[in-house]
C-alpha positions in Angstrom: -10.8 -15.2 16.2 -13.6 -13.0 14.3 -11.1 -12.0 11.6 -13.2 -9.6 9.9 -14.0 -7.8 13.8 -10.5 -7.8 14.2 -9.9 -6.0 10.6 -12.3 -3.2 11.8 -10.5 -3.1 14.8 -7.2 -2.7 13.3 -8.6 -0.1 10.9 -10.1 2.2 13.9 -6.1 2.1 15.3 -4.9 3.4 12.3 -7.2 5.9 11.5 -7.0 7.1 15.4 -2.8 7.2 15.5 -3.1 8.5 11.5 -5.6 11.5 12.3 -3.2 12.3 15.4 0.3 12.1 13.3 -1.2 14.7 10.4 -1.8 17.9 12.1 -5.3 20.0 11.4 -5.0 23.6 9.4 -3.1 25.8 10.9 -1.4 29.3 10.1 -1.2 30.8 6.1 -0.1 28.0 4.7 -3.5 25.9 6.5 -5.1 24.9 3.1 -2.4 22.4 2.6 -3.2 20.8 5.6 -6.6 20.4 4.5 -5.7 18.7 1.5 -3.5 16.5 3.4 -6.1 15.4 5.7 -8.8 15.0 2.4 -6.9 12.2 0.8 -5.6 10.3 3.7 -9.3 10.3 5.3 -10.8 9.9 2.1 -11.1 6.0 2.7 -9.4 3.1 1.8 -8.2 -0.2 3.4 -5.5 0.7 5.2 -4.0 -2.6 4.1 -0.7 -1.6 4.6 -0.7 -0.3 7.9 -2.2 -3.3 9.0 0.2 -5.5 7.2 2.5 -3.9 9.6 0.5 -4.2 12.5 -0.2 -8.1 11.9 3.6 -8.8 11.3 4.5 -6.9 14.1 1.9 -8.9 16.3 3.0 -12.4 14.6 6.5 -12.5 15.6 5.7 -11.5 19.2 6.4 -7.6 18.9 5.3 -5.3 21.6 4.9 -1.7 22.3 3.7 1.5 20.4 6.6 1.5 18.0 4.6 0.1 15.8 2.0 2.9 15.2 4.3 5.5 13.9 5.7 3.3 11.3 2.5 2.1 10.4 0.8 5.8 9.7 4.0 6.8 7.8 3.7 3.9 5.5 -0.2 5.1 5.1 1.4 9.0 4.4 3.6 7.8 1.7 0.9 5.5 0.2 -1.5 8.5 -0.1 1.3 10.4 -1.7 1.8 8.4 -4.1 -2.3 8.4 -4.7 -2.3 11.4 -5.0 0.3 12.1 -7.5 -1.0 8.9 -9.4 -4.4 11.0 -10.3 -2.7 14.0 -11.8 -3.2 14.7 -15.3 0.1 14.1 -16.1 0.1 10.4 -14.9 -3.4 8.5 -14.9 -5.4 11.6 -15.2 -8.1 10.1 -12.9 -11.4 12.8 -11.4 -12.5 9.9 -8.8 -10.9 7.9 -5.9 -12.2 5.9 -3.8 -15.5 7.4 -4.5 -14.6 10.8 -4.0 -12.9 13.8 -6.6 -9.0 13.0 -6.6 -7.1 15.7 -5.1 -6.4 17.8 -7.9 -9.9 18.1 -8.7 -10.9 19.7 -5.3 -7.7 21.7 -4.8 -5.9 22.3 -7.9 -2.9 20.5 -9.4 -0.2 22.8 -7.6 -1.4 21.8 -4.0 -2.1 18.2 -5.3 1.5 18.2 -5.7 2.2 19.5 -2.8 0.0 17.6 -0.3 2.0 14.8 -1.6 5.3 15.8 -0.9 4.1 17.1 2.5 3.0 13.8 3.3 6.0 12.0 1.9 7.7 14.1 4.3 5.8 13.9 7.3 6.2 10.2 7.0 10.3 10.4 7.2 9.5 13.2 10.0 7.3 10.6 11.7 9.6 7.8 11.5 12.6 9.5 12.7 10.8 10.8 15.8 10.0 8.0 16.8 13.1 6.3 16.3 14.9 9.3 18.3 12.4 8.6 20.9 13.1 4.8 21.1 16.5 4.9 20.6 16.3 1.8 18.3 18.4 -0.2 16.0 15.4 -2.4 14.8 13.6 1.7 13.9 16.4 2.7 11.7 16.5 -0.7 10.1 12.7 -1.1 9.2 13.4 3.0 8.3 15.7 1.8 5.8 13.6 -1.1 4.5 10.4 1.4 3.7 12.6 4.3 2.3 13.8 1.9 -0.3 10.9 0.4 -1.2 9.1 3.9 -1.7 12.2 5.1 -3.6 13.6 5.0 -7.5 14.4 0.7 -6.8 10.7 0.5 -5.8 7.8 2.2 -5.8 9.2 5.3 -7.9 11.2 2.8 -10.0 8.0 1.5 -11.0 5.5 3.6 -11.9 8.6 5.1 -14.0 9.0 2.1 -16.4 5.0 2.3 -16.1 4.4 6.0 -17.3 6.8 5.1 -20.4 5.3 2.3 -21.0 2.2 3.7 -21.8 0.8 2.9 -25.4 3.4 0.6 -26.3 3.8 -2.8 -26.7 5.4 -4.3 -23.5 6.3 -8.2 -22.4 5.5 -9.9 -19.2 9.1 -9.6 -17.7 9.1 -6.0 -17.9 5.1 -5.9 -16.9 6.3 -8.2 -14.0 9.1 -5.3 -12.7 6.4 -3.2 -12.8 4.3 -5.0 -10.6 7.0 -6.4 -8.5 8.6 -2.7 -7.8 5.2 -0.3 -7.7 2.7 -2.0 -5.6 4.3 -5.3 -4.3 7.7 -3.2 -3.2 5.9 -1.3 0.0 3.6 -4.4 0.7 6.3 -6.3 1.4 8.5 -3.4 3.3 4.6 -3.3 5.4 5.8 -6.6 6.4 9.4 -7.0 7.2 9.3 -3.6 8.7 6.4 -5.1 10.8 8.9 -8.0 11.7 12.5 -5.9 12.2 10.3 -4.0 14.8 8.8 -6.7 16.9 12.5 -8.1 16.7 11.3 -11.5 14.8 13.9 -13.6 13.7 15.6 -14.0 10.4 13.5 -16.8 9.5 10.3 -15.1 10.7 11.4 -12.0 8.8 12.2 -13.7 5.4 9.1 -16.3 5.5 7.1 -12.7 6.1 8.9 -10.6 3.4 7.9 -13.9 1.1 4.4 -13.7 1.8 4.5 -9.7 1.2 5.8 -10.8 -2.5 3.1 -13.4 -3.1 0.0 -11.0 -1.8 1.4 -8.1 -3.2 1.4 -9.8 -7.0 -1.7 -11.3 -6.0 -3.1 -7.7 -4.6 -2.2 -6.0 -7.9 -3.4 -8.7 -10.8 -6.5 -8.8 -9.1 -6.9 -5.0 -9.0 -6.1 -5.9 -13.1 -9.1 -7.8 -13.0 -11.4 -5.5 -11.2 -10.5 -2.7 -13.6 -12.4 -5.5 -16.0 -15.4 -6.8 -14.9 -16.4 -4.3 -11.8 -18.5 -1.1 -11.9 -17.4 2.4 -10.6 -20.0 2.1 -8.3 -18.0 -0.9 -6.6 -14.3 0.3 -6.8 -15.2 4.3 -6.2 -13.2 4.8 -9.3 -13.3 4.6 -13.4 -13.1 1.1 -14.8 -11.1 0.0 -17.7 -8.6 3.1 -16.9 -6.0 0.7 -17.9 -7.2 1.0 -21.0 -7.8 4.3 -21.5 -4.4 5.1 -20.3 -2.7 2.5 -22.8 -1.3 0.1 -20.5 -0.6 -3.1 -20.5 -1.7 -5.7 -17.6 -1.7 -9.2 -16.6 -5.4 -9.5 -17.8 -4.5 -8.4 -21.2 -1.4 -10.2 -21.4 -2.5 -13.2 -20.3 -6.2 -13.6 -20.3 -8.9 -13.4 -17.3 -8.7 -16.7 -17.2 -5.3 -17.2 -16.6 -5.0 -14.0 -14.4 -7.8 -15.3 -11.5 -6.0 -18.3 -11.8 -2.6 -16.9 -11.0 -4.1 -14.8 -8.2 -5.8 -17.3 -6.0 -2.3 -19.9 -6.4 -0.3 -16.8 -5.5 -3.1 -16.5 -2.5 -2.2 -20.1 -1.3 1.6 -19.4 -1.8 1.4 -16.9 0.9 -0.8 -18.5 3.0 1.9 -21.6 3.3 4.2 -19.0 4.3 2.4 -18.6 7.5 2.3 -21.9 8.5 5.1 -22.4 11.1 3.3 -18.7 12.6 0.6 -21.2 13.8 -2.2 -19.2 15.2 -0.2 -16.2 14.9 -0.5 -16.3 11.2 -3.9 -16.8 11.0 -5.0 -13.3 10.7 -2.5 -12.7 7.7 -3.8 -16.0 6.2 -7.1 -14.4 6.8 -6.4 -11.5 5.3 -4.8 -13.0 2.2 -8.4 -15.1 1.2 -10.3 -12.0 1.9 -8.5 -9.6 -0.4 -8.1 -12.0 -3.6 -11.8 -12.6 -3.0 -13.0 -8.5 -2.6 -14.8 -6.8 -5.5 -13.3 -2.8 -4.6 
């Protein structure tokens, strides 16, 4: 397999389904559209689409199902961008190279392109689970809506935002890891699985890995705030900083932290071992983002 090829190829999908699921300007209210479309084709990795994708494929899933699922989780992720660069949370003018949302549009249809995505994710899902008629839908439904919501994502960057500028420990650093970036990684994943109807063991040993690269995926995003350059991540550096916060790097030490990143990257990867070849691309995957510079 040509893993990075396939990456591409994966990436094309979602950006083909994605551009088709968010509808183009239309009627008075069409500037919201717009600012819809600006952040969710702004860039980025996709990662957790294709987390979705790849688990899907891994346990033997087949069908379009998939897609829907996969765009919505994009929609909620670019939501939650988008609200993360408002002045009242990170306060950030760049993103992935580009002006954050509120910079181009305003901060009252900032706001609001993000709950229009957040809903048209839950509109997406739900048509397609009408239109399927499936159990496994509502279930990996359930799955992402909680891991988006105030015992995940939400739930995290709450105990973040207050703990700006004060002095915090590693337990409660380690919820906010574990509940605002590793949450939806690992709903990418078992969602993946409940749709391609994997077993229980396929689905735990998945929703493991999602916990090991999602930790992973965030301390190393810690460490690029460090030692990268805008030019490289398309954002400001040391933002943790600025904003007061409190990270792994800081907490622990560089040392320590790309340490703890590439032994959380072989964690994950022995959770694919009994995928066999079918794991391979997430084992890929794994290596290549605790290795990226952006």
């Amino acid at each position: 397999m040509n893993f990075k090829k396939e990456l591409d190829t994966k990436v094309d999908i979602v950006n083909q389904y994605l551009d088709g699921f968010i509808p183009q300007a239309q009627g008075y209210a069409e500037v919201i559209y717009d600012a819809m479309r600006y952040s969710s084709f702004a860039g980025g990795k996709r990662l957790r689409p294709i987390l979705m994708l790849s688990a899907f494929e891994a346990v033997g899933g087949v069908g379009e199902i998939v897609y829907p699922f996969a765009c919505a989780l994009e929609m909620i992720h670019t939501f939650s961008l988008i609200h993360d660069d408002l002045p009242a949370m990170d306060n950030d003018d760049y993103r992935r190279g580009k002006l954050t949302n509120h910079k181009v549009y305003g901060e009252g249809l900032a706001i609001l392109a993000g709950d229009a995505l957040l809903n048209l994710a839950f509109e997406t899902m739900i048509t397609a689970t009408k239109k399927h008629r499936s159990w496994e839908a509502i279930d990996a439904m359930d799955v992402i809506a909680y891991a988006a919501g105030i015992k995940g994502m939400i739930g995290g960057q709450v105990v973040d935002l207050i703990s700006e500028n004060k002095i915090i420990d590693l337990d409660t650093l380690h919820y906010i890891h574990k509940n605002k970036t590793t949450a939806i990684i690992q709903a990418a994943l078992k969602a993946g699985a409940l749709l391609g109807k994997g077993t229980p063991e396929e689905i735990e040993a998945l929703d493991k890995f999602g916990y090991c690269l999602g930790m992973a995926f965030q301390i190393q995003d810690d460490i690029l705030d460090i030692i990268s350059t805008q030019e490289e991540l398309g954002k400001p550096i040391k933002s943790d900083e600025k904003n007061g916060k409190a990270t792994f790097v800081s907490l622990k030490g560089l040392d320590f932290s790309k340490q703890y990143v590439k032994q959380l990257s072989q964690d994950a990867i022995h959770y694919m071992e009994d995928f066999k070849e079918k794991g391979q691309f997430l084992s890929w995957l794994s290596e290549y983002l605790m290795s990226r510079t952006y």
